[in-house]
C-alpha positions in Angstrom: 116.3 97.6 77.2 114.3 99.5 80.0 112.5 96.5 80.9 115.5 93.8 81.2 116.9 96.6 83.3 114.0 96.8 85.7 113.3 92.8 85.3 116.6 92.0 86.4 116.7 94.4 89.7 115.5 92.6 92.8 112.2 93.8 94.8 112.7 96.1 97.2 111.0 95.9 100.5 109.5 99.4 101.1 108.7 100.0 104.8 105.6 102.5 105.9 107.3 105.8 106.8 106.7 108.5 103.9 104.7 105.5 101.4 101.3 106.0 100.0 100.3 102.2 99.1 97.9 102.6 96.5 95.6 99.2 95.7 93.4 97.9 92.8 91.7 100.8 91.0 92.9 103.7 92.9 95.3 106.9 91.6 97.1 109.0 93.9 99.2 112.4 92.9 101.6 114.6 94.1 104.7 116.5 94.1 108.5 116.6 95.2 107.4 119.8 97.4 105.1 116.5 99.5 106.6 116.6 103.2 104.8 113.6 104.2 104.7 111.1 100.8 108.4 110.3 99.5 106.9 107.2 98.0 103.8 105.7 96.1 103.8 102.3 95.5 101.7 99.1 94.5 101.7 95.3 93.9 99.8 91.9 93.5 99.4 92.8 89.8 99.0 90.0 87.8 97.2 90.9 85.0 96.9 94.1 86.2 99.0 96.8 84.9 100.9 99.6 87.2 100.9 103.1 85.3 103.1 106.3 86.5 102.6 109.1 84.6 105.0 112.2 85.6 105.7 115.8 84.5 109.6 116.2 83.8 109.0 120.0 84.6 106.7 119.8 88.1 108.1 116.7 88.9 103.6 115.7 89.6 103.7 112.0 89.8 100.5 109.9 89.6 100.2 106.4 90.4 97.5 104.1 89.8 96.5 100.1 89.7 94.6 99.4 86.3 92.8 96.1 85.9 90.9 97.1 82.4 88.0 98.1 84.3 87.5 101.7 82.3 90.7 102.3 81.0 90.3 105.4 78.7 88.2 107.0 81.7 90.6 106.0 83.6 93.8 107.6 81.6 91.8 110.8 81.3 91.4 111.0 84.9 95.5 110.7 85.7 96.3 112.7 82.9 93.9 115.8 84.7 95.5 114.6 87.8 99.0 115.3 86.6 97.8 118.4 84.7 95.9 120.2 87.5 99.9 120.3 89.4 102.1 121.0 85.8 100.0 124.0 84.3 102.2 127.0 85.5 105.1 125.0 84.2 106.2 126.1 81.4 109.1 123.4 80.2 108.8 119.6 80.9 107.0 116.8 79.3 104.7 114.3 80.2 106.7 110.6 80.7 104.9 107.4 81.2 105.8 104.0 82.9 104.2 100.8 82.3 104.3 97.8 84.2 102.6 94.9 85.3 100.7 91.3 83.3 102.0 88.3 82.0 101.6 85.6 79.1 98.3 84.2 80.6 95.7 82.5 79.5 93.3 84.4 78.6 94.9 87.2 77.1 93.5 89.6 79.7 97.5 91.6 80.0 97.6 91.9 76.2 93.9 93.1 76.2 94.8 95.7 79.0 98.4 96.7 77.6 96.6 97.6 74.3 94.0 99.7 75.7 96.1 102.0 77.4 98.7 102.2 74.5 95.5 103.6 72.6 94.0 105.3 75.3 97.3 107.4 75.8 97.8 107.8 72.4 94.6 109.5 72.1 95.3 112.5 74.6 95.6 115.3 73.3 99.1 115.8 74.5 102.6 114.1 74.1 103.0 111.5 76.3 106.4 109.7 75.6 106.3 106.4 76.6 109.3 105.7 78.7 109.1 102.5 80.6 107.4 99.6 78.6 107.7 96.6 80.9 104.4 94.9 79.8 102.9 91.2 79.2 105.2 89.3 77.5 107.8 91.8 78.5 107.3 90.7 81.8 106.7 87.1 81.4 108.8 83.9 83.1 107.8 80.5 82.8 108.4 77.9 85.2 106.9 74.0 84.3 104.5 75.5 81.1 102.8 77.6 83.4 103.2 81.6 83.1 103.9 84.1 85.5 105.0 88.1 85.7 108.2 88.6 86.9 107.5 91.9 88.6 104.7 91.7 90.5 104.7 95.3 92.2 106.8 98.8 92.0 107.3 102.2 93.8 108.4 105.4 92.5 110.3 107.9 94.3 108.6 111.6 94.4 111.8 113.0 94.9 114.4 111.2 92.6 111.8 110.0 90.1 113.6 106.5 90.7 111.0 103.7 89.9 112.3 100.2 90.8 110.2 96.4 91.5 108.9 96.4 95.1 106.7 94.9 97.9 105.2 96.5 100.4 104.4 94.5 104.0 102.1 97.4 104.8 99.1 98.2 102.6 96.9 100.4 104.8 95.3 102.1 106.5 91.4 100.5 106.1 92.9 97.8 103.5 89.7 95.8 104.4 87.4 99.0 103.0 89.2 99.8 100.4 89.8 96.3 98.5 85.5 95.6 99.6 84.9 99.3 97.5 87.1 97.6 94.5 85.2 93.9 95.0 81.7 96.1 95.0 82.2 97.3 91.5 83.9 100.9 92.2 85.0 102.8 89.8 88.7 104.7 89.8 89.2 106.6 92.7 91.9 109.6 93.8 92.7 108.9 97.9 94.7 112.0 97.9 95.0 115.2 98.5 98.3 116.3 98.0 97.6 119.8 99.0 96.5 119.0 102.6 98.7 115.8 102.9 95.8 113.9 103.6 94.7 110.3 102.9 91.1 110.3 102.3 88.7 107.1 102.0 85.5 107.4 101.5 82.8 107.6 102.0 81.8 104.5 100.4 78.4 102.8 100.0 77.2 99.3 98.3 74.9 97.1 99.6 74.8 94.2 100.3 77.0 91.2 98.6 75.3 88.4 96.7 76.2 85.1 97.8 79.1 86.4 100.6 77.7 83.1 102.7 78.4 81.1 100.1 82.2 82.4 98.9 82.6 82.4 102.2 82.1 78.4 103.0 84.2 77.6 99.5 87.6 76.1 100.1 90.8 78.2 99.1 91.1 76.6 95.8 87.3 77.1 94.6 88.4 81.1 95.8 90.9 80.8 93.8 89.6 79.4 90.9 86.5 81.7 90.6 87.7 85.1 92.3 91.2 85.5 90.2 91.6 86.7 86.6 94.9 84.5 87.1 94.9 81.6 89.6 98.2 79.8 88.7 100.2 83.2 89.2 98.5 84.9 92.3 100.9 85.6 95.0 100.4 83.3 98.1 98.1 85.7 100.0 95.8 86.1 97.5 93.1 84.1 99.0 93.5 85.1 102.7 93.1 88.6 101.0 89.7 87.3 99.7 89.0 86.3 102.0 89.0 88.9 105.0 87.6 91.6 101.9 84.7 89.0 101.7 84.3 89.3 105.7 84.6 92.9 105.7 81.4 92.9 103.5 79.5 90.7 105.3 80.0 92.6 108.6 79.4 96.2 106.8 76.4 95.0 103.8 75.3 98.9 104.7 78.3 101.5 104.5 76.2 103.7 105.3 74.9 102.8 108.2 78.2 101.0 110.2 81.3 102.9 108.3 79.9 106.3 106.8 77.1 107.3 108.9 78.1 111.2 108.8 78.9 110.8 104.5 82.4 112.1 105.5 85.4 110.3 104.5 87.7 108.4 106.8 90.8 110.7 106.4 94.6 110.1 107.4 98.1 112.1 107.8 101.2 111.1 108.2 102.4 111.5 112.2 106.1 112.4 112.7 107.5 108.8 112.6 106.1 109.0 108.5 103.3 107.0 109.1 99.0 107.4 108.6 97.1 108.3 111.8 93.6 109.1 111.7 92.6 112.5 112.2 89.0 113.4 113.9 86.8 114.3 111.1 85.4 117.3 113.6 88.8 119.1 113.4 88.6 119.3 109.8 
C-alpha cells in the first residue's frame, strides 16, 4: 500500500537551498536541530536502491545510494551513523525506507533488494521496515522493456516527509565525487552534521585503464558497457560518463592536482541555503 502511494505521487523538483544531494555510494546523517540541511536527497537509481533509515525518537535521518557494492558493510555503517545521534534517547525506534530497482534483466534489483532485507535483518536491533517500494514494486513496462517508476527521492529532516524527486543540482565537485565511485570507492559519509559541513575528500586513485579508449566510444558503446541497465538509464546518463571519465583523465593523480595538502575539499551552506567552499586554513 506504501509503495502505490509513493508510486503514484509525481516527482518533485527540489531546488539547492537547504538540500544535501547525496550520489552513488555515499551516506549522509543528521538531525531536525540541522540549520543548514532541511533536505537529503538522491536519484538516477536504476538498479540501485535508495535506503533512509531514521530514529522516530531523535528524528537522526541517514541517507545513502546502494548499488550492491558491500551491502552488509554498508548497513552497519548507517545503522552506527544513525546510532552515534539516537543514544541518549530513550523512546523511538529505528524505521527504514526502501526504494529504488526494477524488473531488469539481470536480476541485479532483486539481488540488491535481498541483501539488504538480510543485512537489516541481521542487526542486532529492531529495525521495522516501513517503506518497501522495491524491484518489481517499482516496476512499469512500456513496449517489453522494463523500467523503475521512481527513479530518485528526498526526505525531509524536519517533517520526516519522503516523497519521489529530482534534483537539477547535484554538487558541489559532482565531477570528483562520481570519478571516487567509478575508481572503486568504497561507502563514504560527506557529512558532518555537527559542524554543518560538506566534506569531500581527500581522495586518491591512480590512474584509469583505458580512459583514451571509453573516451573515443560512441554514446551507445558507453552505454552498453558502463550501465548495469542501459534500456532504463535516464537521458543524461552518458554525458554523466562521460565528463566523470574526463575528470579522470585530467586528475589520473588526486594527489598531486586535487589533494595535495591530504585535506578534504569542505563546504557550508551560505545564507541563500546553498554550499560555498570554505578555505581549508580557517578550519
Amino acid at each position: 500500500e506504501k509503495a502505490k502511494l509513493l508510486r503514484s505521487q509525481p516527482a518533485q523538483i527540489v531546488e539547492p537551498k537547504g538540500l544535501l544531494y547525496v550520489q552513488q555510494r555515499e551516506f549522509a546523517v543528521t538531525t531536525p536541530k540541522d540549520g543548514s540541511v532541511s533536505i537529503l536527497g538522491s536519484d538516477d537509481a536504476t538498479t540501485c536502491h535508495i535506503v533512509v533509515l531514521r530514529h522516530t525518537g531523535s528524528g537522526a535521518t541517514c541517507l545513502t545510494h546502494c548499488d550492491g557494492s558491500d551491502t552488509e558493510a554498508e548497513v552497519s555503517l548507517i545503522m552506527s551513523s544513525v546510532k552515534s545521534f539516537s543514544n541518549s534517547t530513550g523512546c523511538g525506534r529505528l524505521e527504514v525506507h526502501l526504494v529504488g530497482g526494477f524488473n531488469d534483466d539481470r536480476q541485479l534489483s532483486q539481488k540488491l533488494t535481498n541483501q539488504l532485507l538480510r543485512a537489516f535483518d541481521l542487526q542486532p536491533e529492531d529495525v521495522h521496515l516501513v517503506t518497501f517500494c522495491v524491484t518489481e514494486l517499482n516496476d512499469r513496462e512500456e513496449q517489453d522493456i522494463h523500467f523503475p517508476i521512481i527513479y530518485g527521492i528526498a526526505v525531509n529532516v524536519k517533517t520526516a516527509e519522503i516523497f519521489p524527486a529530482t534534483f537539477p543540482e547535484k554538487g558541489p565537485d559532482e565531477d570528483l565525487r562520481s570519478a571516487h565511485v567509478l575508481t572503486g570507492a568504497p561507502l563514504t559519509n560527506i557529512y558532518d552534521a555537527k559542524t554543518e559541513q560538506l566534506q569531500i575528500g581527500p581522495y586518491f586513485w591512480g590512474p584509469f585503464p583505458h580512459v583514451d579508449f571509453w573516451l573515443e566510444q560512441d554514446d551507445a558503446q558507453i552505454l552498453q558497457n558502463l550501465s548495469t541497465s542501459p534500456l532504463a538509464e535516464p537521458p543524461h546518463f552518458v554525458s554523466h560518463i562521460r565528463s566523470t571519465l574526463t575528470f579522470l583523465k585530467e586528475h589520473p593523480f588526486p594527489s598531486r592536482s586535487l589533494f595535495p595538502d591530504r585535506k578534504p575539499r569542505i563546504y557550508k551552506k551560505n545564507e541563500e541555503g546553498l554550499w560555498e567552499q570554505v578555505c581549508s586554513d580557517k578550519i
